[in-house]
ROLUM-71314 format. One line per 4 residues: their letters; for each residue x, y, z of C-alpha. Coordinates in steps of 0.1 Angstrom, whole numbers, plus 5000, padded with zeros to 4 digits. Layout:
a) X,Y,Z ~ ... .
# end
This chain:
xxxx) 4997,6851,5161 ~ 5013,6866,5132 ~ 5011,6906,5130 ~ 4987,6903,5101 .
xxxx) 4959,6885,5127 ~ 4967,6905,5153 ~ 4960,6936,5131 ~ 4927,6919,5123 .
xxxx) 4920,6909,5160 ~ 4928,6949,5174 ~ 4917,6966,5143 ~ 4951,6976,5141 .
xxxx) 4971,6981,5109 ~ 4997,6951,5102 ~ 5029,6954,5125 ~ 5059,6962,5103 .
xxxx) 5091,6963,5130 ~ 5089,6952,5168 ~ 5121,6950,5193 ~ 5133,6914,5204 .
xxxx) 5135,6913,5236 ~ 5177,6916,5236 ~ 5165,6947,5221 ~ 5143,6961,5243 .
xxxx) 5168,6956,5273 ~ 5198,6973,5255 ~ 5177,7000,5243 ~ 5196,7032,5259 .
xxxx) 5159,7043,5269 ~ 5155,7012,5292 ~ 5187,7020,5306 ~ 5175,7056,5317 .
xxxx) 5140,7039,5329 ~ 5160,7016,5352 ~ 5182,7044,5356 ~ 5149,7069,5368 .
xxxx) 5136,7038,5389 ~ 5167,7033,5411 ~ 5173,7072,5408 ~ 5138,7086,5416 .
xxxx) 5117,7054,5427 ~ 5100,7060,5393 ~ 5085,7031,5380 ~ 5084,7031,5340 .
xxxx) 5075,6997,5326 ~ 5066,7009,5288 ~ 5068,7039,5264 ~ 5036,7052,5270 .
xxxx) 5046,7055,5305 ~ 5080,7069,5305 ~ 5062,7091,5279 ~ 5033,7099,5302 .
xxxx) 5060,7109,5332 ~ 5078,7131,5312 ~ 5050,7154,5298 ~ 5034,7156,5336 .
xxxx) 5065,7160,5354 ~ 5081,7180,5329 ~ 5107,7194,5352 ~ 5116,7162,5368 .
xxxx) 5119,7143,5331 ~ 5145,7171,5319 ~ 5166,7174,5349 ~ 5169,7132,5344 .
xxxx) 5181,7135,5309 ~ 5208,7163,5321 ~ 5221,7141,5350 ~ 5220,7105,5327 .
xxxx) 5234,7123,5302 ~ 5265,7138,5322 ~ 5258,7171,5309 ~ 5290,7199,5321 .
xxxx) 5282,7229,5330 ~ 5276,7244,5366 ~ 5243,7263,5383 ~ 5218,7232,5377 .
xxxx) 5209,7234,5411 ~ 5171,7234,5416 ~ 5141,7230,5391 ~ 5147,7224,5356 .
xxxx) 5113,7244,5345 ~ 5110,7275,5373 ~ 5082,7292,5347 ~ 5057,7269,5329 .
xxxx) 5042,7288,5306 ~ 5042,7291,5261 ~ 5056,7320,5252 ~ 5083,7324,5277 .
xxxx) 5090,7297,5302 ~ 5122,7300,5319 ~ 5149,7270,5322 ~ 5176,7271,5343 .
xxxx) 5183,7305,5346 ~ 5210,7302,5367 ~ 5228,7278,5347 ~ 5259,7281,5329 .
xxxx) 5268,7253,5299 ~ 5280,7256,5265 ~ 5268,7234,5235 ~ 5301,7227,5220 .
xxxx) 5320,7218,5253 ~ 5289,7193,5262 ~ 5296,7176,5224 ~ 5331,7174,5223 .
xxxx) 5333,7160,5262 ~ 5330,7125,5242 ~ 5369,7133,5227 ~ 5378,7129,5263 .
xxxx) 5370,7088,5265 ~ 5400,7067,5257 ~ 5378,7045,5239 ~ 5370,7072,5214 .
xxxx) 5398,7096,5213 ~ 5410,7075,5178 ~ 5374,7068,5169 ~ 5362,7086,5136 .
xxxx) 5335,7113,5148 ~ 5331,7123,5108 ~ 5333,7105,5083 ~ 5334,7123,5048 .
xxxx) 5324,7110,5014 ~ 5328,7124,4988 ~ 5313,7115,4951 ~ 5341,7097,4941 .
xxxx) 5338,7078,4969 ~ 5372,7092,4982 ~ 5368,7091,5021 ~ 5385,7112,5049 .
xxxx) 5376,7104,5084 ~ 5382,7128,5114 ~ 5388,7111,5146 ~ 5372,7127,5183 .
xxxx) 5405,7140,5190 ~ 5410,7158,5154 ~ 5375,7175,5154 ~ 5384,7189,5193 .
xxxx) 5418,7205,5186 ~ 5404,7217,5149 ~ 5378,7234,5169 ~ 5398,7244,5196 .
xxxx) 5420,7261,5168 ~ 5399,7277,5151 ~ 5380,7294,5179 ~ 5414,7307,5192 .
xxxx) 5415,7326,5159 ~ 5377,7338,5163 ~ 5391,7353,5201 ~ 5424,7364,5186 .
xxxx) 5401,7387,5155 ~ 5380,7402,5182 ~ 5350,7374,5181 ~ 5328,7381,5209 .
xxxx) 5299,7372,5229 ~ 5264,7369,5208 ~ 5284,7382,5178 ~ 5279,7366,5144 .
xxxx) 5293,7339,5123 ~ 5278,7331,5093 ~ 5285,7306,5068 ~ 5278,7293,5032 .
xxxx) 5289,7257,5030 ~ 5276,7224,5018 ~ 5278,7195,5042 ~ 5311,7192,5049 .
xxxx) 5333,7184,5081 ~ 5346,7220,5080 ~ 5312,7231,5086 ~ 5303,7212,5116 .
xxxx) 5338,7228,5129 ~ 5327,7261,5124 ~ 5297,7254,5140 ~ 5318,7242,5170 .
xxxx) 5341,7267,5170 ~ 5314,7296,5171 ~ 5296,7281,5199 ~ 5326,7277,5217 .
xxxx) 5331,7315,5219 ~ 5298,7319,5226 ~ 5292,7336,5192 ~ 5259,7330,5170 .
xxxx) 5263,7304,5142 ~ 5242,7308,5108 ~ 5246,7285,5076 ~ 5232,7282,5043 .
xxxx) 5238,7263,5012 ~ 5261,7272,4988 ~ 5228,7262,4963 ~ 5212,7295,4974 .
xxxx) 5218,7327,4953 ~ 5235,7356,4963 ~ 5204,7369,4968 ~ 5185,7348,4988 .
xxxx) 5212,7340,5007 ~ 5216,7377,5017 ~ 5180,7379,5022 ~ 5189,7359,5050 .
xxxx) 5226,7366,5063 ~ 5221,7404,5062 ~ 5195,7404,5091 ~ 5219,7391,5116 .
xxxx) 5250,7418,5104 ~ 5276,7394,5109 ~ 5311,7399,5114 ~ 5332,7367,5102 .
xxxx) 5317,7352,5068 ~ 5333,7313,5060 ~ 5330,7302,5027 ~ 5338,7278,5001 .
xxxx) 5360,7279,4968 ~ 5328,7249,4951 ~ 5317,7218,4952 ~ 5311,7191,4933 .
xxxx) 5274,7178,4926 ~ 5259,7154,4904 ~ 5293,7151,4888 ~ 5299,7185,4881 .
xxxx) 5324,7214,4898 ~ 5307,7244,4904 ~ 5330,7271,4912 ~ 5317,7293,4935 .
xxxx) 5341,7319,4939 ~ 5319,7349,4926 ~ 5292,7342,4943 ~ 5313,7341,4976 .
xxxx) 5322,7375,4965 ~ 5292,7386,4958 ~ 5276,7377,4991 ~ 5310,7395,5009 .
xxxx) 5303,7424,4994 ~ 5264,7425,5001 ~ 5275,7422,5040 ~ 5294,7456,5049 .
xxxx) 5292,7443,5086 ~ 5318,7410,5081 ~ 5354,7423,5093 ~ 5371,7383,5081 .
xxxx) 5364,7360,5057 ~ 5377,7325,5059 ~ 5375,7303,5024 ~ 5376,7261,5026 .
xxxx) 5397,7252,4994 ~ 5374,7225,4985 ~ 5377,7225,4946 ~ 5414,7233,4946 .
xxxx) 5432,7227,4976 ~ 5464,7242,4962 ~ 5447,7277,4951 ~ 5474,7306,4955 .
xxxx) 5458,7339,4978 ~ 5465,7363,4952 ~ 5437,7344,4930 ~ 5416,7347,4949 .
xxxx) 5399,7379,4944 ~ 5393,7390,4981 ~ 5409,7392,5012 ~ 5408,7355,5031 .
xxxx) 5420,7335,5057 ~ 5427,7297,5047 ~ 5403,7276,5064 ~ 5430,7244,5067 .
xxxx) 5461,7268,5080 ~ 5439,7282,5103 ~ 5430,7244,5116 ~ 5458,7223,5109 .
xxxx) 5478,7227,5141 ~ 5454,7209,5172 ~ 5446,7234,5202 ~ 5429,7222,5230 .
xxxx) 5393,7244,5230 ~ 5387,7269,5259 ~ 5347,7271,5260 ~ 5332,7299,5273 .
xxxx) 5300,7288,5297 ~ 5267,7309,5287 ~ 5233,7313,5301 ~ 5207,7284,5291 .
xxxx) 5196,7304,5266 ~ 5223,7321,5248 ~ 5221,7318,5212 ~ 5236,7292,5199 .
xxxx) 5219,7295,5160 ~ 5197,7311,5143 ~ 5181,7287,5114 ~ 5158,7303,5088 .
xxxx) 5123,7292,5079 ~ 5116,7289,5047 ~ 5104,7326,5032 ~ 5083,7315,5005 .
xxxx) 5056,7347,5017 ~ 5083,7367,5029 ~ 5115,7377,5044 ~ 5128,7343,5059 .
xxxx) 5121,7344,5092 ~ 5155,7340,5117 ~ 5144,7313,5144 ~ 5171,7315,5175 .
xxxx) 5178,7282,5196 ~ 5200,7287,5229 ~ 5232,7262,5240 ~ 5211,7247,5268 .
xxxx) 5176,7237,5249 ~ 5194,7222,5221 ~ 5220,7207,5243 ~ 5192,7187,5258 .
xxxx) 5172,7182,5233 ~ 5197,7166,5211 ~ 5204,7144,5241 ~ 5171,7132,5244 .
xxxx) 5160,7128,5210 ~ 5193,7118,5197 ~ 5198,7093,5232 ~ 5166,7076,5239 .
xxxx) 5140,7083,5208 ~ 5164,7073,5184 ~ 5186,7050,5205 ~ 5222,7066,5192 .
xxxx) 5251,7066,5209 ~ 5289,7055,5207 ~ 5293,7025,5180 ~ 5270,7038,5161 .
xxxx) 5272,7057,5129 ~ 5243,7079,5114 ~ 5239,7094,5078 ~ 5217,7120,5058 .
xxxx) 5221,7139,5032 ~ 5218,7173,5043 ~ 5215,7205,5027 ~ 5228,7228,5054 .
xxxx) 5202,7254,5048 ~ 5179,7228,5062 ~ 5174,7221,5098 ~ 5180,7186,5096 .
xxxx) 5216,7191,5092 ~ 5216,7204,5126 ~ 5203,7170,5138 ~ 5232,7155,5121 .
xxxx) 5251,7174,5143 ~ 5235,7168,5175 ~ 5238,7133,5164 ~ 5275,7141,5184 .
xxxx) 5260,7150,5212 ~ 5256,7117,5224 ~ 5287,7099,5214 ~ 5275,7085,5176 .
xxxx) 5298,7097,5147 ~ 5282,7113,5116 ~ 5288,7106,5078 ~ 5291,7143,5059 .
xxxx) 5282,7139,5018 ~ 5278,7169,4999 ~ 5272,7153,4968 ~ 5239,7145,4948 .
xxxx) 5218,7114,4967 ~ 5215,7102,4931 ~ 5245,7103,4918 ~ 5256,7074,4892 .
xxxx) 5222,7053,4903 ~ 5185,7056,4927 ~ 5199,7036,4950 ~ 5232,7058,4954 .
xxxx) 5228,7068,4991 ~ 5220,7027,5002 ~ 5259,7026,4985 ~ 5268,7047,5007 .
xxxx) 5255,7034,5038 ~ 5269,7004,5030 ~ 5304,7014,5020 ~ 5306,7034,5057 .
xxxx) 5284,7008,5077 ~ 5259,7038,5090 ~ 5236,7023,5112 ~ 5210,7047,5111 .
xxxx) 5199,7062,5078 ~ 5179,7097,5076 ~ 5159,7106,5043 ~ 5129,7121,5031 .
xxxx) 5100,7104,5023 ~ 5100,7115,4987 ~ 5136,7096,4983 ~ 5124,7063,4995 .
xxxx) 5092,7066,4969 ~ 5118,7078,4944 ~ 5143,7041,4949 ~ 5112,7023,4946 .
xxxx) 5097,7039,4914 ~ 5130,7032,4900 ~ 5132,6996,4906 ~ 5162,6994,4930 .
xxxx) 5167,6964,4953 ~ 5191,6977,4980 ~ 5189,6949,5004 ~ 5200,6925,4973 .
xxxx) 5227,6947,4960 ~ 5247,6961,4988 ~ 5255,6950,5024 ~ 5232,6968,5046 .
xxxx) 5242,6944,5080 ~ 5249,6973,5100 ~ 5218,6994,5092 ~ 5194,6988,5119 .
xxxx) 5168,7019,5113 ~ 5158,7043,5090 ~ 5140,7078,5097 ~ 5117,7091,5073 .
xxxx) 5109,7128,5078 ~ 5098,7157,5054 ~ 5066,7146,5043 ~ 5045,7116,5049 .
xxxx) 5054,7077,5040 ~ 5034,7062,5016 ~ 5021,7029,5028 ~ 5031,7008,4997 .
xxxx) 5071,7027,5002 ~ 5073,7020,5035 ~ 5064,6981,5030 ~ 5086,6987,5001 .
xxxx) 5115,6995,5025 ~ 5111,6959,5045 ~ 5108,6937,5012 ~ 5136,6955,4995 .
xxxx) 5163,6971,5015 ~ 5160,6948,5046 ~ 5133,6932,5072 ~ 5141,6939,5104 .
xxxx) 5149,6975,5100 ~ 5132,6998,5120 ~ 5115,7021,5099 ~ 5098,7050,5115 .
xxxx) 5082,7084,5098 ~ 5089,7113,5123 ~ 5072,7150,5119 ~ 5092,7180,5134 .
xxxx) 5099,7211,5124 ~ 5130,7240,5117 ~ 5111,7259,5150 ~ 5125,7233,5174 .
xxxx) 5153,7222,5153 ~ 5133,7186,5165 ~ 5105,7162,5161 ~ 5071,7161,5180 .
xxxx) 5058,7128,5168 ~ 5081,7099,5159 ~ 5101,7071,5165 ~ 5112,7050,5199 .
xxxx) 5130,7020,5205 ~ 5103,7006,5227 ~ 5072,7002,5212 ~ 5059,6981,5175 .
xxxx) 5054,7001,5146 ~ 5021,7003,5126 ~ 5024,7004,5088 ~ 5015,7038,5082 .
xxxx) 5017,7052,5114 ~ 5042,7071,5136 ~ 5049,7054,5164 ~ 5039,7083,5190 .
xxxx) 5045,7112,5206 ~ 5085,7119,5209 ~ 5096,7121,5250 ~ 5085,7154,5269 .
xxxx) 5063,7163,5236 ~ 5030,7169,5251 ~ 5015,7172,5216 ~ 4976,7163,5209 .
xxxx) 4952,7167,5180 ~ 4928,7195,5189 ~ 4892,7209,5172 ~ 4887,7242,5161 .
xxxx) 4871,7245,5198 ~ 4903,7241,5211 ~ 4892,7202,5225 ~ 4911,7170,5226 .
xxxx) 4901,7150,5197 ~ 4911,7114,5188 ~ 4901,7095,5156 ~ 4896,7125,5139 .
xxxx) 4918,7151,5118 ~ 4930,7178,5139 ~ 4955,7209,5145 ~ 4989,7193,5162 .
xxxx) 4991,7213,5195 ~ 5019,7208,5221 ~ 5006,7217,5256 ~ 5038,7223,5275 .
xxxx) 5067,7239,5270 ~ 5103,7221,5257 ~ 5132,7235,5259 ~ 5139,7235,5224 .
xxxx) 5114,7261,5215 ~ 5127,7290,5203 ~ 5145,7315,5225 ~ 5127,7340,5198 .
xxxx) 5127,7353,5165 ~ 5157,7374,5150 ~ 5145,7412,5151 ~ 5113,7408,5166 .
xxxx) 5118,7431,5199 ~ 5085,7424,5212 ~ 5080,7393,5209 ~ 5052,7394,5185 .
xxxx) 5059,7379,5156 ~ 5066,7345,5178 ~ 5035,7348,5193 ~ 5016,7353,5165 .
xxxx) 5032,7318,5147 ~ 5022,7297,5173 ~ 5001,7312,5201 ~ 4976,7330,5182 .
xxxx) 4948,7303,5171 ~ 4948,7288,5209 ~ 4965,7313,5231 ~ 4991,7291,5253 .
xxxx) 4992,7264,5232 ~ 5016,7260,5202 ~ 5003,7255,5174 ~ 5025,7236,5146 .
xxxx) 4999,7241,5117 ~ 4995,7205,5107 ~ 4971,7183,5108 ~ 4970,7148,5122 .
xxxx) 4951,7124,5133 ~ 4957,7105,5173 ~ 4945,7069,5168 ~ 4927,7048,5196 .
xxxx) 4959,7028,5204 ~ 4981,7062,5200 ~ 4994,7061,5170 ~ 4997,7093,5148 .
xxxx) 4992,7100,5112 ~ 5001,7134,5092 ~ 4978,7144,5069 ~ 5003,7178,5058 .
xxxx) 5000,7210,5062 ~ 4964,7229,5082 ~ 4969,7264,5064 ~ 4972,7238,5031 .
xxxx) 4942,7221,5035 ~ 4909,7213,5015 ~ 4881,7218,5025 ~ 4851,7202,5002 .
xxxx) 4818,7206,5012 ~ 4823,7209,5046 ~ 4850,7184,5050 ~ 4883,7189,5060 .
xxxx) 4905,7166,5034 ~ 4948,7164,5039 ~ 4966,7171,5008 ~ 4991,7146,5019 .
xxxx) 4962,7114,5014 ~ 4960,7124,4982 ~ 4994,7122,4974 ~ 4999,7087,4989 .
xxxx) 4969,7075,4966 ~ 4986,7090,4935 ~ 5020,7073,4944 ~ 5004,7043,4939 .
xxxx) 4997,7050,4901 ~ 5034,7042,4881 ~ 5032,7070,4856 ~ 5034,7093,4882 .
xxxx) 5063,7110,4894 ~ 5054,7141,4914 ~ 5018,7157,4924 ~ 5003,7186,4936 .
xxxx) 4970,7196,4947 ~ 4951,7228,4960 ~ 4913,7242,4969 ~ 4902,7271,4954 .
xxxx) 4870,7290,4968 ~ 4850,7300,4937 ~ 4832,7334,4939 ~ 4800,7319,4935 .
xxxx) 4805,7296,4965 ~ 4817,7265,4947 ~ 4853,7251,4948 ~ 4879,7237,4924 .
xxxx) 4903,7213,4932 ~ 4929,7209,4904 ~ 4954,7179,4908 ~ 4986,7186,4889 .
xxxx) 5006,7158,4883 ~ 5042,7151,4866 ~ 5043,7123,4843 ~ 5075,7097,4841 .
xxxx) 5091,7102,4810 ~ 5073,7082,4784 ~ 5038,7086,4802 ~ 5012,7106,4786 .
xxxx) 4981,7118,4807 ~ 4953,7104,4784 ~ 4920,7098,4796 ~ 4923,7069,4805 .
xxxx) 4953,7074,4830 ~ 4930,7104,4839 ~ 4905,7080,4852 ~ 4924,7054,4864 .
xxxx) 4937,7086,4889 ~ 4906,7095,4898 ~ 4896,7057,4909 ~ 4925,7052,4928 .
xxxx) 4925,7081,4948 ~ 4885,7070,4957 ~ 4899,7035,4966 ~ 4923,7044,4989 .
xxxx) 4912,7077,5008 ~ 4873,7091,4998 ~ 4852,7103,4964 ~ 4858,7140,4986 .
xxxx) 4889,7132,4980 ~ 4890,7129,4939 ~ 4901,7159,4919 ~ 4879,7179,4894 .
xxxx) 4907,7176,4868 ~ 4937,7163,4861 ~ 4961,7183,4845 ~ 5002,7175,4836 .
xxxx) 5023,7200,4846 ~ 5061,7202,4833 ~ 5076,7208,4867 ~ 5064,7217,4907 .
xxxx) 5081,7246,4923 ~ 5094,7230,4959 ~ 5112,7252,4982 ~ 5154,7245,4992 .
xxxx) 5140,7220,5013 ~ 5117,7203,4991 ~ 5086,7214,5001 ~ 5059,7221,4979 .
xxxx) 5040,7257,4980 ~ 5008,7244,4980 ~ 4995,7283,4990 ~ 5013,7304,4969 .
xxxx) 4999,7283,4941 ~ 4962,7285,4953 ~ 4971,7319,4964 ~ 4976,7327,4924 .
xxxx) 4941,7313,4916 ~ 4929,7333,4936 ~ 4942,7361,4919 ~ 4971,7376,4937 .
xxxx) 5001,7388,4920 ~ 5034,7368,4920 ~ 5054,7391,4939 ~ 5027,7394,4965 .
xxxx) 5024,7353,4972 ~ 5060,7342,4966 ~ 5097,7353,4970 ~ 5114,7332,4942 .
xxxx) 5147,7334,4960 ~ 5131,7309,4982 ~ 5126,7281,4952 ~ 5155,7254,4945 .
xxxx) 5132,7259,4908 ~ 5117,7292,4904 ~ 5113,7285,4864 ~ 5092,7261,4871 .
xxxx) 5065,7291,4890 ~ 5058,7307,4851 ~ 5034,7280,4839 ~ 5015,7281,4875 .
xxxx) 5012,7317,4869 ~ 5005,7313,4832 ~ 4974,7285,4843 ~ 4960,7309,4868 .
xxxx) 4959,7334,4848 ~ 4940,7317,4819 ~ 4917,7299,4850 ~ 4901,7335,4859 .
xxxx) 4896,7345,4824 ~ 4874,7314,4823 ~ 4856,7323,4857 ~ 4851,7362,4844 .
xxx) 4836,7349,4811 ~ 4816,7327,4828 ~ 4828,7295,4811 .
# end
């Protein structure tokens, strides 16, 4: 029966990947099932129920992954979870680990001493690899210099880097002292970037002299400076020549260590063992509203987190080699990392994903041989709008899956993916989120993969799609709500003494439940869909409608490059739903592309779903991490003032905001004059 009559016989959407059976049995997740049989006298014959054990023996599932996974540390002895409850449930407290100790372990196996655990590519295609052995003693020498400048315990180390090797090593070396690490993109502006590194007071500040991007050098020197100086608590700066390797001190402007004298000589790293939930980072959400929020993970959640997801969702481990390319101010480049954690080496790019040509980052994978690619959805539309044919044009042999994350697949770019970069892959769209530094719904090795659908939930995820009654629905759109704790949940937020601003984000709608604020949809076979953001959504006569079904439809129409759409309650009780679209360069919105829109939405989603009017727009504002600001927007036609909706520091385009403004503005003129 071929997938397309089976999908007709289950009412099913068309299979697009399934494992061969050599597949299945050299999946690393049948290995731990085995593993948990002969271990436990667990019997786990599928992913629902290795799934289904791990979310109702929570404490027994997470002590397994810590024992497969050889995880070093001492004080394990007990149960994993001695406090089940959201906030505040209490792992291993006597436990003693450390992150970087638990990564590096792998620079230990003779068979991967020599082994390339990053490999960096640069724009010119210039590579520099970094063996298991070279990344330990670089940490190792680096945090002797953190101990030997009076580094301690919980203190902090911030950094502004792109994704470069340098970076992971700092991160490294920080956690190996038990210090707090922090990055953000050298993208950011002074500004915003203090609006973030200024709450944590750190005391050592790394930085780079540029980068290169898109084929330009942008020397960022001054703004290095600038930041320095906005941070009276950093006691030692430490600068990566990236730009000019060769650059004397003196012209410098400030006083600096040298990131590669520091390094260059291998020391063997003394890690300092800290409670479960130490700090290990603090990542920063977004701060479109407000201040960015500081989000702190500990050594031990992430440590087994990355582990499992990294390990058995996404079936990595040593021989494999995984790419993305990550802005560091985005919490996906801490997955890269964690990547580590289970033996696979990393690819580090700091350069633009589109440099030269679309298709630039398939060059990539193939010039390396990654054989797991990570992306946003929005790139994969982009290499298909534009034509590319990856599978024909480069040697993609080694890539055996691709991870699309950031914002719902299309169902016409993920077919796309099979008939143009290669069949067999297996393409998965996970959802996560910077709170976990994780995924709740995604990928697994095991089970087929719907077109359109996410596979399921991830492994100890007890996540569910829940009413506004707080009930279990399936079939129907509803909040994402995890049930149980995971240890990857935030240890808290930076600053927030009581707790409340944590409890608040999550725990506020349905008190000991988190709450994500997305809205999905749990199919009849369990399969998930994302329809975006809940505090985003639309609501039309009564009908909750995702944003995210809309854009789908719309990707489907060629003149299209970008879309955004929001719901505005009118005062006298109606509601206007604008779409604003980007045109491809030639493309002009007549009315007949206006219509033809409209009818495709309708065809592919519901006449709910078509906009009251279609209107170009030059550019969308999208945060550093490409989100759009759905809100903000809506929050302007509404009639809030631009300083009270949106912190521009927090836009990768904040020129682009002025003709939003300038449209809302002239909207409630209209509504006041009654027109």
């Amino acid at each position: 029966m071929t997938s397309k009559s089976l999908a007709a016989a289950t009412g099913r959407p068309a299979v697009t990947w399934q494992p061969t059976r050599e597949q299945l049995d050299g999946a690393r997740l049948s290995g731990f099932m085995r593993w948990v049989e002969d271990r436990h006298q667990v019997s786990l014959k599928n992913y629902r129920e290795v799934w289904t054990w791990s979310v109702t023996e929570l404490s027994d599932f997470w002590d397994a992954v810590r024992e497969y996974f050889g995880i070093v540390g001492q004080g394990f002895e007990g149960p994993a979870l001695v406090e089940e409850r959201m906030p505040g449930a209490v792992w291993y407290p006597n436990a003693r680990l450390n992150f970087a100790e638990n990564l590096l372990r792998h620079a230990k196996d003779p068979q991967l001493q020599d082994v390339p655990a990053i490999v960096d590519v640069d724009e010119d295609d210039s590579r520099r690899d970094i063996t298991w052995a070279q990344l330990t003693g670089r940490v190792g020498a680096l945090a002797e210099h953190l101990r030997e400048i009076g580094v301690q315990p919980g203190d902090r180390v911030a950094a502004v880097l792109p994704n470069l090797p340098e970076a992971i090593i700092g991160l490294l070396a920080s956690a190996a002292v038990g210090a707090v690490w922090t990055i953000n993109s050298p993208d950011l502006s002074a500004q915003a970037t203090l609006d973030r590194l200024a709450q944590l007071e750190p005391k050592v500040l790394i930085g780079a002299d540029g980068y290169r991007f898109n084929g330009k050098k942008f020397d960022r020197l001054e703004h290095f400076a600038a930041v320095l100086a906005g941070l009276p608590t950093v006691e030692h700066a430490i600068l990566v020549k990236k730009l000019n390797p060769e650059l004397p001190a003196a012209e410098v402007g400030f006083e600096h260590r040298d990131f590669e004298g520091l390094t260059r000589t291998p020391v063997e790293p003394q890690y300092l063992r800290v409670p479960f939930d130490h700090p290990l980072w603090v990542l920063f959400s977004s701060g479109t509203t407000g201040a960015p929020k500081g989000i702190i993970h500990g050594h031990g959640g992430m440590t087994l987190e990355a582990s499992k997801g990294c390990g058995l969702n996404q079936d990595m481990g040593p021989g494999d080699l995984y790419y993305v390319a990550a802005n560091t101010s985005w919490m996906v480049w801490n997955t890269l990392v964690n990547n580590l954690m289970v033996g696979a080496s990393v690819v580090t790019y700091a350069g633009s994903p589109t440099y030269g040509r679309a298709d630039r980052q398939f060059q990539i994978l193939a010039g390396t041989g990654s054989t797991m690619f990570a992306t946003g959805a929005a790139y994969l539309n982009l290499a298909q709008k534009a034509g590319t044919h990856p599978g024909r044009d480069w040697d993609l042999s080694r890539l055996r899956a691709i991870l699309s994350t950031g914002s719902p697949l299309p169902e016409n770019t993920w077919q796309w993916v099979h008939d143009e970069v290669k069949a067999d892959v297996h393409l998965g769209s996970d959802t996560g989120g910077t709170d976990i530094c994780s995924g709740f719904i995604g990928s697994n090795p095991l089970d087929p993969v719907y077109l359109g659908h996410l596979q399921g939930p991830l492994l100890g995820v007890a996540v569910q799609a829940w009413n506004e009654q707080g009930t279990q629905v399936v079939g129907e759109v509803g909040e994402l709500v995890v049930c149980q704790p995971m240890p990857s949940m935030p240890v808290a937020f930076w600053g927030d003494a009581d707790g409340s601003r944590y409890r608040n984000s999550y725990f506020e709608t349905f008190p000991g439940a988190w709450t994500q604020g997305d809205w999905i949809t749990e199919s009849q076979w369990g399969g998930f869909v994302v329809h975006g953001r809940s505090d985003a959504t639309l609501n039309r006569q009564g009908v909750r409608l995702g944003s995210a079904d809309i854009y789908a439809a719309v990707q489907q129409v060629p003149e299209v490059a970008d879309s955004l759409v929001i719901g505005v309650e009118e005062p006298d009780g109606g509601y206007y739903m604008p779409l604003f679209v980007v045109l491809k360069d030639g493309a002009a919105l007549t009315q007949e592309l206006s219509d033809r829109i409209g009818k495709t939405i309708r065809s592919l989603t519901s006449a709910r779903h078509v906009p009251d009017t279609v209107i170009e727009v030059p550019g969308l504002p999208v945060t550093h991490a490409g989100k759009k600001i759905e809100i903000p927007i809506k929050r302007l036609f509404l009639g809030h003032a631009t300083e009270d909706v949106i912190n521009l520091g927090s836009l990768s385009n904040p020129d682009t905001l002025g003709w939003f403004v300038q449209q809302a503005r002239a909207y409630r003129s209209r509504n006041a004059a009654g027109i």
